[in-house]
C-alpha positions as CSV (number, residue, x, y, z in Angstrom):
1,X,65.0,98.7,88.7
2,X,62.9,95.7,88.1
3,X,61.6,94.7,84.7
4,X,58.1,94.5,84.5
5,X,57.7,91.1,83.5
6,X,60.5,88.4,83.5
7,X,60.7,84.9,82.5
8,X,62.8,82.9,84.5
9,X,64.5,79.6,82.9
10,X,66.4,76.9,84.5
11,X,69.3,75.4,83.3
12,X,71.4,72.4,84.3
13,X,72.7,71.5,81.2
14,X,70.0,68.3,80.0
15,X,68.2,68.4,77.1
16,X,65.0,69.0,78.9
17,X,66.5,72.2,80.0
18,X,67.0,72.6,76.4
19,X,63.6,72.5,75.3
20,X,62.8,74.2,78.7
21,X,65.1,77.9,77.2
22,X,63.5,77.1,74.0
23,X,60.1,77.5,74.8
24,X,61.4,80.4,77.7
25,X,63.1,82.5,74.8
26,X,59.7,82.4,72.6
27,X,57.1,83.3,75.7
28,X,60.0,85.9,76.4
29,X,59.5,87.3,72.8
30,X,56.0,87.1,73.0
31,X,55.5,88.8,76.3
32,X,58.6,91.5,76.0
33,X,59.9,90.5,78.9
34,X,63.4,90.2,80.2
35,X,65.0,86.6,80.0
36,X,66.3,85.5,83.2
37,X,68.4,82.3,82.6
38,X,69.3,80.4,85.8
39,X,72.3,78.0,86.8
40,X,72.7,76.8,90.2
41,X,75.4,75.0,91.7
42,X,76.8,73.8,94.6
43,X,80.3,72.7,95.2
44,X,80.3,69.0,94.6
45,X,83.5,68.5,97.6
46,X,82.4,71.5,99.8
47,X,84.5,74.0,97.7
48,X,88.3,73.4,99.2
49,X,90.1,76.2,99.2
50,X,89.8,76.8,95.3
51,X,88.3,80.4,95.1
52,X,84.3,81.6,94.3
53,X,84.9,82.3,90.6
54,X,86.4,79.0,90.1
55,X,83.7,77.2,91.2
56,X,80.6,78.9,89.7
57,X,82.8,78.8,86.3
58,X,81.4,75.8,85.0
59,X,77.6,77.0,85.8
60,X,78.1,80.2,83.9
61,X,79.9,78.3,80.6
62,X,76.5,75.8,81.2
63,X,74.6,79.1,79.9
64,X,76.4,79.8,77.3
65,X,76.6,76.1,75.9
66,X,73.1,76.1,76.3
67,X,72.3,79.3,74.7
68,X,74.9,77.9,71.7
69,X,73.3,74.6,71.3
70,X,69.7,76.1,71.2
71,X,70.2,79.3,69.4
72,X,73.9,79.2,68.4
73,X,74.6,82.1,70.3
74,X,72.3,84.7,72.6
75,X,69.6,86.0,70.7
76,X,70.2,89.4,70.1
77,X,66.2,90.7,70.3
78,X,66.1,90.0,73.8
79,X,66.9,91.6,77.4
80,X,69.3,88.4,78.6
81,X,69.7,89.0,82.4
82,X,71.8,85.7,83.6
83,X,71.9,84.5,86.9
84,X,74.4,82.1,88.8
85,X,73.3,81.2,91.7
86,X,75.4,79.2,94.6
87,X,72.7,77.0,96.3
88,X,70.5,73.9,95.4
89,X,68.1,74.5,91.8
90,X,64.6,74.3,92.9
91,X,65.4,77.3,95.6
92,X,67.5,79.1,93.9
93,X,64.7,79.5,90.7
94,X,62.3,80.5,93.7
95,X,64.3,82.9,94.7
96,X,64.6,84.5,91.0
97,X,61.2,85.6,90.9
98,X,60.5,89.2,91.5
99,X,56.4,88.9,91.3
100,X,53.9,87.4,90.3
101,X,53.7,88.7,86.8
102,X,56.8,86.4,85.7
103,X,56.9,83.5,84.1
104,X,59.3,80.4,85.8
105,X,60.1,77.3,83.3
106,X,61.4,74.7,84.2
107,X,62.2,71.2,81.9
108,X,61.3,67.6,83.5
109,X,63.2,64.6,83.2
110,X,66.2,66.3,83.0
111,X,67.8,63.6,85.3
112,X,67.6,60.0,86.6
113,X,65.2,58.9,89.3
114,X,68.2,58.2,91.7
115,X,69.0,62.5,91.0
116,X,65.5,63.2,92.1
117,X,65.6,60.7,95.5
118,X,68.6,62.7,96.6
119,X,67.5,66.1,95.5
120,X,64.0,66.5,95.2
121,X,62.0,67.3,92.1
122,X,62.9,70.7,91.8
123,X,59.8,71.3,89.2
124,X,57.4,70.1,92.5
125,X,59.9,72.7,94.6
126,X,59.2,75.5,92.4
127,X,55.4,74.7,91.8
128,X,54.9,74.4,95.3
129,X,56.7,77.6,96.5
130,X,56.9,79.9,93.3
131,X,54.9,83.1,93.3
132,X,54.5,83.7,90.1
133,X,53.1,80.9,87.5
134,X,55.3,78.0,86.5
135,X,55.4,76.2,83.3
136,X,56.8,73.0,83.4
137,X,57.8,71.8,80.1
138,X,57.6,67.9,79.6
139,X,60.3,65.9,77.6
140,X,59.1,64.7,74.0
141,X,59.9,60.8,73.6
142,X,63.0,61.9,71.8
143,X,64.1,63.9,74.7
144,X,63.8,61.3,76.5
145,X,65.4,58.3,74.8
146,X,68.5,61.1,73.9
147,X,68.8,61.8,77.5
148,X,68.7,57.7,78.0
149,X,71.1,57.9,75.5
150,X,73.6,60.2,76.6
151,X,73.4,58.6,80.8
152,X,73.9,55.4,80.0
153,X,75.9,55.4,76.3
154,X,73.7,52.7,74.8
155,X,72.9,53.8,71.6
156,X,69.4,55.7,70.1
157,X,66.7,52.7,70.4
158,X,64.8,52.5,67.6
159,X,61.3,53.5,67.2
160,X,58.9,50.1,67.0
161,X,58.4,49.1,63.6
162,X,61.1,50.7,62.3
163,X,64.1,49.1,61.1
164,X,67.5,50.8,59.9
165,X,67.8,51.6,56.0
166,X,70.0,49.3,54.2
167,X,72.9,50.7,52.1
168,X,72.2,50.6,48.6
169,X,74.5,48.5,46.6
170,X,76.4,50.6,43.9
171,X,74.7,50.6,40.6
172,X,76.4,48.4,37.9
173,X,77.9,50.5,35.5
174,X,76.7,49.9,31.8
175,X,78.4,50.7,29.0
């Protein structure tokens, strides 16, 4: 039996799908609906002869790490009903949706323009083919100078104006 209402969340493991469960788990609260997190994948070498479970492990530890960075753990309030799905992110977050009461979220900017040439935007996928409302949560500037951060390793820019705080020089000690 379907839950009446769901709110379906994509994760791939960015820190705009971070913000994207975070603001899923509160309009999940609000609504009392069931939480349906997503992770898709797709074999990166066509699978080999390495068996199913195998390969979908690392998408279903990506929910958990994601639930444990956000929340430290599932949040015990909710109905959690996680999906792994074998197939490409924008389709398989289509494909979640049951009606057109629930609620799909997705984060944007999770990855580098050269990820959306070869893949598609999968926030324009699930806009344009979702029946059921989609909430596309934007990165704040942080989000997106951590993600920045964490493609390329250079370290945290600095906001303009701002320069880094000196070390204070040990007080003298007076006697």
């Amino acid at each position: 039996m379907a839950d009446p209402t769901r709110v379906i969340v994509g994760l791939n493991g960015s820190l705009s799908s971070l913000a994207a469960l975070y603001r899923a788990v509160g309009e999940a609260a609000r609504r009392g609906a069931a939480l349906v997190p997503v992770a898709a994948w797709t074999p990166a070498d066509g699978g080999g002869l390495r068996p199913l479970s195998e390969l979908e492990h690392p998408a279903r530890r990506r929910l958990d790490t994601a639930f444990e960075q956000t929340f430290g753990g599932y949040p015990a309030d909710l109905v959690i009903r996680p999906l792994v799905v074998r197939g490409d992110a924008g389709p398989a977050l289509v494909a979640a949706v049951t009606g057109p009461d629930d609620l799909l979220v997705v984060g944007t900017g999770g990855h580098g323009r050269l990820d959306r040439l070869l893949h598609g935007s999968v926030t324009r996928h699930c806009r344009g083919h979702a029946a059921c409302r989609v909430v596309a949560v934007p990165p704040s500037e942080l989000l997106e100078r951590l993600e920045f951060t964490a493609r390329s390793g250079a370290p945290l820019p600095l906001a303009a104006g701002h320069r880094p705080a000196r070390t204070a020089a040990p007080a003298a000690a007076t006697g």
